[in-house]
N, C-alpha and C positions, 0 to 999 in steps of 0.2 A: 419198168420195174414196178410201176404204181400196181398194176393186174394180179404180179405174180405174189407180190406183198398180200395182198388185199384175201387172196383165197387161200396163200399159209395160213394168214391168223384165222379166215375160218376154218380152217383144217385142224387147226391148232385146238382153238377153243371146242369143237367136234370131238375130236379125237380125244381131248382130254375129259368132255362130261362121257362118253361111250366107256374108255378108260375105267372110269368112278364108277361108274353104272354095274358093270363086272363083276365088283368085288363086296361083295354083298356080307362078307366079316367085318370088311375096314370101315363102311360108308352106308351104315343100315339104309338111310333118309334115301339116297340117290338108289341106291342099288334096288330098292321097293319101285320104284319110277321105273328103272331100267324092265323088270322083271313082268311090271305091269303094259309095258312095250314091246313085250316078246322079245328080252335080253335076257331072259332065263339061263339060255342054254351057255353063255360067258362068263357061269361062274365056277367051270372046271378048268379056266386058262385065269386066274383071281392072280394068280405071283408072276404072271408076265405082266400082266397089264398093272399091277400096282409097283412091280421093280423096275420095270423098263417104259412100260409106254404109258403111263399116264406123267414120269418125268419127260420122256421124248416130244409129244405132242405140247406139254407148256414150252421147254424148249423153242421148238418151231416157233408156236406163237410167240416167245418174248424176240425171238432172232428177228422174225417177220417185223412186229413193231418198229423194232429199231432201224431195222434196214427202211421202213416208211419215212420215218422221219428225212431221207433223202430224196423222197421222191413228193412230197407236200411240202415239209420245212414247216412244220406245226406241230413245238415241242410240248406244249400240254398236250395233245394227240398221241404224241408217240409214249410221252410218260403214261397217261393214264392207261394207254393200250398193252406197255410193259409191266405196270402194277399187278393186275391179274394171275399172269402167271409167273412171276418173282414170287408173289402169295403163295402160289401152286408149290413152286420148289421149296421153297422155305419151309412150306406144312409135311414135302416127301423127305426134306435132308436134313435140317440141324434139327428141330421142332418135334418130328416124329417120337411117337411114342407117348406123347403126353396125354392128359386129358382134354385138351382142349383144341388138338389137332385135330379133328376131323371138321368144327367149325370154322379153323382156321380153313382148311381146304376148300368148303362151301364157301364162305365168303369170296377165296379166287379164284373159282371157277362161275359164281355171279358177274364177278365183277368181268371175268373175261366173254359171256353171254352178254353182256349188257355192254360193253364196248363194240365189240360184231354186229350187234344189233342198229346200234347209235352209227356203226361205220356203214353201214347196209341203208340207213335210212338217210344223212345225212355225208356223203361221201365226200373225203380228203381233197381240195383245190390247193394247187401250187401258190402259197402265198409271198415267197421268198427265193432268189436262186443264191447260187453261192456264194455269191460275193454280197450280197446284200438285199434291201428289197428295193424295184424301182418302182417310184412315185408316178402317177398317171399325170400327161403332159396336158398341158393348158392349150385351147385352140383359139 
């Protein structure tokens, strides 16, 4: 399960900056980046990918997180990797509309690049199993 976790969240985190990227009304800052990337041509699909899949891709990655946390057992890992995109949703669902939403959004889609990144370079070790952690034995 650790594999199939590990490449949600990058899917996640993926899908959700390509998402942003798109929508070049909602997210001037990202959508300039996108456009200068040759993501121009994704901003006549801007109401799917801001209604649907820029929540569906946080989604994945918050789910993927969480389902990690069983396959390492390392809950600041799992928290800080679910923070990102709770941020995400938070900026799509109650939040939206305000002035100050689309900072909020950038901040969790950093945070969710910058978890991926941090999991990419220094990757998840089973530190605990279910029942507990065992102590290495004495020779």
């Amino acid at each position: 399960m650790g594999l199939v976790t590990r490449i949600a969240d990058k899917a996640g985190a993926l899908g959700s900056i390509v998402s942003a990227m798109g929508c070049a009304a909602c997210f001037p800052a990202i959508a300039s980046l996108g456009a200068a990337l040759g993501l121009g041509f994704l901003t006549e699909y801007e109401g799917l990918f801001l209604t649907t899949l820029l929540p569906l891709f946080a989604a994945v990655a918050l789910v993927a997180n969480g389902l990690g946390w069983f396959s390492h057992r390392q809950w600041h890992r799992s928290a800080l990797g679910m923070v990102g995109p709770a941020i995400v949703l938070a900026a799509m669902y109650p939040f939206f509309g305000h002035w100050w939403t689309a900072r909020l959004l950038y901040t969790g889609l950093a945070v969710m690049v910058g978890v991926s990144i941090w999991d990419l370079v220094w990757p998840a070790n089973l530190r605990c199993g279910p029942v507990g952690c065992d102590l290495p034995q004495k020779q």
